[in-house]
C-alpha positions as CSV (number, residue, x, y, z in Angstrom):
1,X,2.0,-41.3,94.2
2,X,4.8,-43.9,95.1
3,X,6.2,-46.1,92.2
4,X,9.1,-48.3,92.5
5,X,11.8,-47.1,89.9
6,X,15.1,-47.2,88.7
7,X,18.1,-44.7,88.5
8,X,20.8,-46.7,86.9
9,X,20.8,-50.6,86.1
10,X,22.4,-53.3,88.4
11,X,21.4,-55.3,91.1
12,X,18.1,-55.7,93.4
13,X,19.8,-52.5,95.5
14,X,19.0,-50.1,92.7
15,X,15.0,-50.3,93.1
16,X,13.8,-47.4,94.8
17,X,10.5,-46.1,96.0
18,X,10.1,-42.7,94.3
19,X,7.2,-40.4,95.1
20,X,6.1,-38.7,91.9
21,X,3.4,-37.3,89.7
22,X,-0.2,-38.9,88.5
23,X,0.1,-39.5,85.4
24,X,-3.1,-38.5,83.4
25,X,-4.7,-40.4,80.4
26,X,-3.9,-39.4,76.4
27,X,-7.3,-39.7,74.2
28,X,-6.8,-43.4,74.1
29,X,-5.9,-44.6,77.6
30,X,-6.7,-45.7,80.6
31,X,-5.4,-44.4,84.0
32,X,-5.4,-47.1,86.8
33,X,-5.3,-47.1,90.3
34,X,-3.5,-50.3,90.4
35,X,-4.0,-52.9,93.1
36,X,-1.5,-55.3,92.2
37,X,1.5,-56.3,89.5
38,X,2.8,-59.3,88.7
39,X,6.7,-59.6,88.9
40,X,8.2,-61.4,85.7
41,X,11.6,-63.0,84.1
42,X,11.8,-59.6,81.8
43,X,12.0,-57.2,85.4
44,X,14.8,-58.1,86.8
45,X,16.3,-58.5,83.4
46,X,15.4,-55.0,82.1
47,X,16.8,-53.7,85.8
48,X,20.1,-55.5,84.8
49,X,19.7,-53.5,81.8
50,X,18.5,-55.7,79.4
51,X,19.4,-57.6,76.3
52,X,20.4,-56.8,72.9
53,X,16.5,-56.8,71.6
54,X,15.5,-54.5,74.9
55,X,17.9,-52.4,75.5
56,X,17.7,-49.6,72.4
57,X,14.1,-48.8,74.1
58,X,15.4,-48.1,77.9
59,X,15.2,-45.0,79.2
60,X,16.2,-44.1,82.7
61,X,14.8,-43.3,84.9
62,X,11.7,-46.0,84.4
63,X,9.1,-47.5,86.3
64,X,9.4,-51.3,86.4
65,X,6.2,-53.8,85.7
66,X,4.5,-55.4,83.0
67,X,1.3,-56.7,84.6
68,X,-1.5,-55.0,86.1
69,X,-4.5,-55.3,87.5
70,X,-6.6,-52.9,88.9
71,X,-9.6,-50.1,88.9
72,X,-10.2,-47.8,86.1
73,X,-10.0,-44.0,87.4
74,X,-10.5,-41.7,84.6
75,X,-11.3,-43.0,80.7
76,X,-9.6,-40.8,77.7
77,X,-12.0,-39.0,75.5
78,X,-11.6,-41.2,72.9
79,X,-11.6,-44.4,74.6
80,X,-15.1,-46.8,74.5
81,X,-15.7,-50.1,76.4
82,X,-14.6,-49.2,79.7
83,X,-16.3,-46.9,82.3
84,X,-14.7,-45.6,85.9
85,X,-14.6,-48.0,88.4
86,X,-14.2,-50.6,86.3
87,X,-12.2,-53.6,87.5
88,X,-9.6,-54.3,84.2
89,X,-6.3,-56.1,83.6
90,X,-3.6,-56.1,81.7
91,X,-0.2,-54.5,80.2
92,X,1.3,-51.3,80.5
93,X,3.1,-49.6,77.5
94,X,6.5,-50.9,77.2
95,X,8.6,-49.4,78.2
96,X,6.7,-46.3,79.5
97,X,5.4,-46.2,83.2
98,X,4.9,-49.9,84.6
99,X,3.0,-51.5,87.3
100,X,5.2,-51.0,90.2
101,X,2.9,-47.7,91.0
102,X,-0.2,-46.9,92.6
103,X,-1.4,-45.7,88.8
104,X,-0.4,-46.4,85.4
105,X,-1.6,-45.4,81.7
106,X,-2.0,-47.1,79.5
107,X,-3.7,-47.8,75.7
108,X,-6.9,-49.3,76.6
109,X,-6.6,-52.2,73.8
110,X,-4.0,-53.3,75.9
111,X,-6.7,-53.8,78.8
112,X,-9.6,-55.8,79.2
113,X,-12.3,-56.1,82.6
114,X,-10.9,-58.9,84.7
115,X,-11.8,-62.2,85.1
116,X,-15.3,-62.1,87.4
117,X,-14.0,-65.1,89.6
118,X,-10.9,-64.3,90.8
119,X,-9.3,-61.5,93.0
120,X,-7.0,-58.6,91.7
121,X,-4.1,-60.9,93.0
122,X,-4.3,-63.5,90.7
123,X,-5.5,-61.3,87.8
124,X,-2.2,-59.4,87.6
125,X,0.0,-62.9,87.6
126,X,-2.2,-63.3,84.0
127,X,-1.0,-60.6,81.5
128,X,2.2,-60.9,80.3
129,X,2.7,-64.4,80.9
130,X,-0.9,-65.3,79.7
131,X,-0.1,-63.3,76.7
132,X,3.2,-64.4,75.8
133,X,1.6,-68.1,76.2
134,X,-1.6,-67.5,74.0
135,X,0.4,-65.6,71.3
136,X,3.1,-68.2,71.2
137,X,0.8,-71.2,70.9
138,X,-2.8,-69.7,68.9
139,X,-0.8,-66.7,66.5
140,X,2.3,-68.2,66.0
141,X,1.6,-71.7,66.9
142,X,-1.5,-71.9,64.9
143,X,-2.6,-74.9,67.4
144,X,-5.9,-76.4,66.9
145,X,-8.1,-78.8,68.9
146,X,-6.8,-82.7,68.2
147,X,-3.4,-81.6,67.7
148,X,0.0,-82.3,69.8
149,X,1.7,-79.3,71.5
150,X,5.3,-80.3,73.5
151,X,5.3,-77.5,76.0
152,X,9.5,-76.9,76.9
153,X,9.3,-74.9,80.5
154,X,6.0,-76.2,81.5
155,X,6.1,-75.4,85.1
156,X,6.8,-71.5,84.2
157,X,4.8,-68.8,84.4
158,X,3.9,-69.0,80.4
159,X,4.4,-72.9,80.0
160,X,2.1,-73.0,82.6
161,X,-0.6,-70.9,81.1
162,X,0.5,-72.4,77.5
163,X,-0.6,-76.1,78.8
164,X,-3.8,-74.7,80.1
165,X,-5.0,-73.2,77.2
166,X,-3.9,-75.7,74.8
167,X,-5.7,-78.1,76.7
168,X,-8.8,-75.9,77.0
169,X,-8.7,-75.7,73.2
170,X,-8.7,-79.4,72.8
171,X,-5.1,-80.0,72.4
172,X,-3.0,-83.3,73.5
173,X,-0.5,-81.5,75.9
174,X,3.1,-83.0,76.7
175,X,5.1,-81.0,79.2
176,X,8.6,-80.8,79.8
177,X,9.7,-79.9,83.5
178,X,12.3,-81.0,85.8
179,X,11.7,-84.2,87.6
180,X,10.2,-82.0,91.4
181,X,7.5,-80.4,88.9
182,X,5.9,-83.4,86.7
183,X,3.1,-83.3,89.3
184,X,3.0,-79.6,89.5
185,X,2.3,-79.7,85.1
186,X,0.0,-83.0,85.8
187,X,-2.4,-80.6,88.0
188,X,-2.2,-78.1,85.3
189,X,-4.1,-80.8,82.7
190,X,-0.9,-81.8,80.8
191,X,-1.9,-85.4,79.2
192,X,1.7,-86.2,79.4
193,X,4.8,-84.9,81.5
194,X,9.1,-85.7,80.4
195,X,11.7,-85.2,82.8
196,X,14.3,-83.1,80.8
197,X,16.9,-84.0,83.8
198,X,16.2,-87.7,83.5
199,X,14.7,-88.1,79.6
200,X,15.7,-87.9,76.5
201,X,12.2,-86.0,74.9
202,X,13.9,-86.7,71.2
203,X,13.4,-90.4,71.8
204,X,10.3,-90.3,73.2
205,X,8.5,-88.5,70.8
206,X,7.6,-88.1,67.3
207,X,4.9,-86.2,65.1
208,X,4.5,-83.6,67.1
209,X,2.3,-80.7,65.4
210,X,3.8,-77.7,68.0
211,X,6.8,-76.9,70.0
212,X,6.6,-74.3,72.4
213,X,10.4,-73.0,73.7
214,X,9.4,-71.1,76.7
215,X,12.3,-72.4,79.6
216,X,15.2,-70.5,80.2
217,X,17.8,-72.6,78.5
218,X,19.3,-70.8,75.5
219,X,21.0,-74.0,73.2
220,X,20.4,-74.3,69.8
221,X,21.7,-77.8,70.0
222,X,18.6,-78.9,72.3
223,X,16.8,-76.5,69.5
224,X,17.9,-79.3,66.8
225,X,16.3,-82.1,69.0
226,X,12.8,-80.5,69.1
227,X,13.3,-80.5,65.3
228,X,13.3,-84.0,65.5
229,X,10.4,-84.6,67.2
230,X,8.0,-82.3,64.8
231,X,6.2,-84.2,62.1
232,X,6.5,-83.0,58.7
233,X,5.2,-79.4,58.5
234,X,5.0,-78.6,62.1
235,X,6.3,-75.5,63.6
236,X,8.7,-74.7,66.3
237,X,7.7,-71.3,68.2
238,X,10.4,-69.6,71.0
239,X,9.9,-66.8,73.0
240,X,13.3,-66.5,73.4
241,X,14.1,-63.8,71.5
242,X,17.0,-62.9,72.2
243,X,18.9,-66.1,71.2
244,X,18.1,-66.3,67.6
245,X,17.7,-69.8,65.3
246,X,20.9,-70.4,64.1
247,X,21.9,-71.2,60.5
248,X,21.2,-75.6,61.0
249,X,18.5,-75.1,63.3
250,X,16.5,-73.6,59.9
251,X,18.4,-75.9,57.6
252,X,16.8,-78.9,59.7
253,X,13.3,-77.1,59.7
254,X,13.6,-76.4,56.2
255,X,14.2,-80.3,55.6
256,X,10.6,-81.5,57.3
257,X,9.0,-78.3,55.6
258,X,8.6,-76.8,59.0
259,X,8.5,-73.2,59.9
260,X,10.6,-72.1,63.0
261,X,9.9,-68.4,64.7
262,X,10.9,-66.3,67.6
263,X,8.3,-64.1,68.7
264,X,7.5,-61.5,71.3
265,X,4.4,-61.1,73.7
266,X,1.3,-59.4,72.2
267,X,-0.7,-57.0,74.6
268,X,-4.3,-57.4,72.8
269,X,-7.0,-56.7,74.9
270,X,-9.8,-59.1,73.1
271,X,-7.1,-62.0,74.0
272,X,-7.6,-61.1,77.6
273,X,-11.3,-61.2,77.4
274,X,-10.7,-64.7,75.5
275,X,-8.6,-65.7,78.4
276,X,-11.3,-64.2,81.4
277,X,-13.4,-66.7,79.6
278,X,-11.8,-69.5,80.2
279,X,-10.6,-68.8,84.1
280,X,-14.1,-68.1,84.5
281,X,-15.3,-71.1,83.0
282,X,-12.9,-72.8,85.1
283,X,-11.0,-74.3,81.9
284,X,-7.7,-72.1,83.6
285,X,-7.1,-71.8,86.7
286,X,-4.1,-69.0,88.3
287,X,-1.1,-70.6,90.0
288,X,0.3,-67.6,92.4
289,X,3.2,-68.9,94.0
290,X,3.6,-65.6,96.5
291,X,2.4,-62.5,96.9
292,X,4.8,-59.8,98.7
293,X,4.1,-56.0,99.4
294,X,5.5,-53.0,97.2
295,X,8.1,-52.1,99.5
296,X,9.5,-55.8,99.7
297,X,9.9,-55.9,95.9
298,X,13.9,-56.8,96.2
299,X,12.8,-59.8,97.4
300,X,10.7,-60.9,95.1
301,X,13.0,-59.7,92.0
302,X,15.9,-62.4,94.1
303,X,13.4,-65.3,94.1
304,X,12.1,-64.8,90.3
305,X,16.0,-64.8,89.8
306,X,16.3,-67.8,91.1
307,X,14.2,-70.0,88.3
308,X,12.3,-72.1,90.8
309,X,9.1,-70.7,91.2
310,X,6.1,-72.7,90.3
311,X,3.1,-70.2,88.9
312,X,3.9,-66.3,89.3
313,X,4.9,-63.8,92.4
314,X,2.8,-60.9,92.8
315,X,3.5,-57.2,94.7
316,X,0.2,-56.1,96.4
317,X,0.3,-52.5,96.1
318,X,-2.9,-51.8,98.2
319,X,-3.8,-53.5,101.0
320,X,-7.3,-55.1,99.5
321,X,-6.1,-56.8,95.7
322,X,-6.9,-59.8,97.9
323,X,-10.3,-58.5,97.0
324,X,-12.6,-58.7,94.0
325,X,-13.8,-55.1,93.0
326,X,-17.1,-55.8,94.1
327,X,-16.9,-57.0,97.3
């Protein structure tokens, strides 16, 4: 089968296009033919060769990809739930074989059946922003309905998802954006939008339950102003984990009895059913912004690079993802 892998760690140049073995499922996973992966922040990091938190676990060489979606081929023995030919999404094993493959296997609680209304396309820009969203704001976050989430990154991949299901849950959603995407988070159901270029959010706001770090800025001085805006008890939640709170970031928490934590993404299969739920209600809808084949993956690892992509890129790795599995 062909899987898109790396050899050493560097720039775009060093994906290749490997032919090699089928993997077959343990007792407790799934193999999928995969139809399409999304392409997120965390690949073209990991191909760079990763951070402080990631790199211990890299291994070359390694398939790349941490969102599927796909077709169930063969079920382990001691797997229930699923049956072949099932259509399913969700995360591979990190940081075993990704999604840059025509299969994958994977631990089938890290899967659930994809979302009825949409195509295999949009279903693999979900998982592992969708999940590093919904763990961030429901675990973590603890948000519930009537409460005030600011949303730092809104127009990302996970702030985008992180404003649609806070507001789906009954949540008063601010986003923060730059000044070209405060329509962009408007569409997306926020109640209110901030121009971080233009605004200063720590003057604006107060009494906010939930703060949500999920932009690219690493500063724990803009860290401090969130701290501001929180009421007393609220919680600050980054998924930046590889910049850590410093020491007056937690003093400041500590001084409005509020709880500050860096997480990392979840892969739980029932929170993928919870989120099929809601696309197929129509609560959440799935911003691609483009969709490029396998063997153009280069590309699409230099435009994630770049920061200014509204929604998620997506590698079609057979010709019909554009499809839903019963068509």
């Amino acid at each position: 089968m062909k899987a898109v892998r790396i050899h050493e760690f560097g720039g775009p140049e060093v994906l290749k296009i490997d032919e090699v073995d089928r993997p077959a499922p343990a007792a407790d996973q799934l193999l999928i033919k995969v139809y399409a992966s999304g392409v997120n922040p965390t690949d073209w990091a990991i191909r760079e060769g990763g951070n402080d938190v990631l790199r211990p676990f890299l291994k070359l060489p390694m398939t790349l990809g941490w969102d599927a979606a796909g077709v169930v081929e063969e079920v382990g023995s001691d797997v229930t739930g699923f049956k072949k030919g099932d259509a399913v999404y969700g995360e591979p094993e990190f940081p075993g074989g990704g999604s840059y493959a025509e299969y994958l296997v994977s631990r089938a609680s890290h899967f659930a059946h994809k979302p009825a209304t949409i195509d295999f396309t949009a279903a693999a820009a979900v998982p592992l922003a969708g999940l590093t969203a919904w763990t961030g704001v429901f675990k973590y976050g603890k948000l519930r309905s009537g409460q005030r989430i600011l949303v730092q990154g809104a127009s990302g991949g996970v702030g985008g998802f992180a404003v649609q299901f806070a507001k789906a849950k009954g949540a008063y959603v601010i986003g923060m954006a730059s000044g070209g995407s405060l329509d962009y988070v408007r569409q997306l159901g926020a109640d209110e939008v901030i121009d971080y270029q233009t605004q200063q959010f720590e003057e604006l706001l107060h009494d906010i339950d939930l703060v949500l770090e999920v932009s690219p800025l690493r500063d724990n001085r803009e860290r401090l102003k969130a701290v501001r805006v929180l009421r007393e008890g609220g919680i600050f939640v980054t998924a930046n984990l590889d910049h850590p709170l410093d020491e007056e970031v937690m003093e400041a928490l500590a001084a409005k009895h509020a709880t500050g934590e860096a997480y990392s993404n979840e892969a739980r299969g029932e929170w993928l059913e919870e989120i099929a739920e809601l696309i197929d209600a129509g609560n959440v809808n799935v911003p691609v912004a483009r969709v490029f084949p396998l063997e153009e993956v280069a590309e699409a690892h230099r435009e994630s690079a770049s920061w200014h992509v509204r929604g998620k890129l997506v590698l079609q790795v057979v010709d019909n993802a554009s499809t839903h599995a019963d068509d």
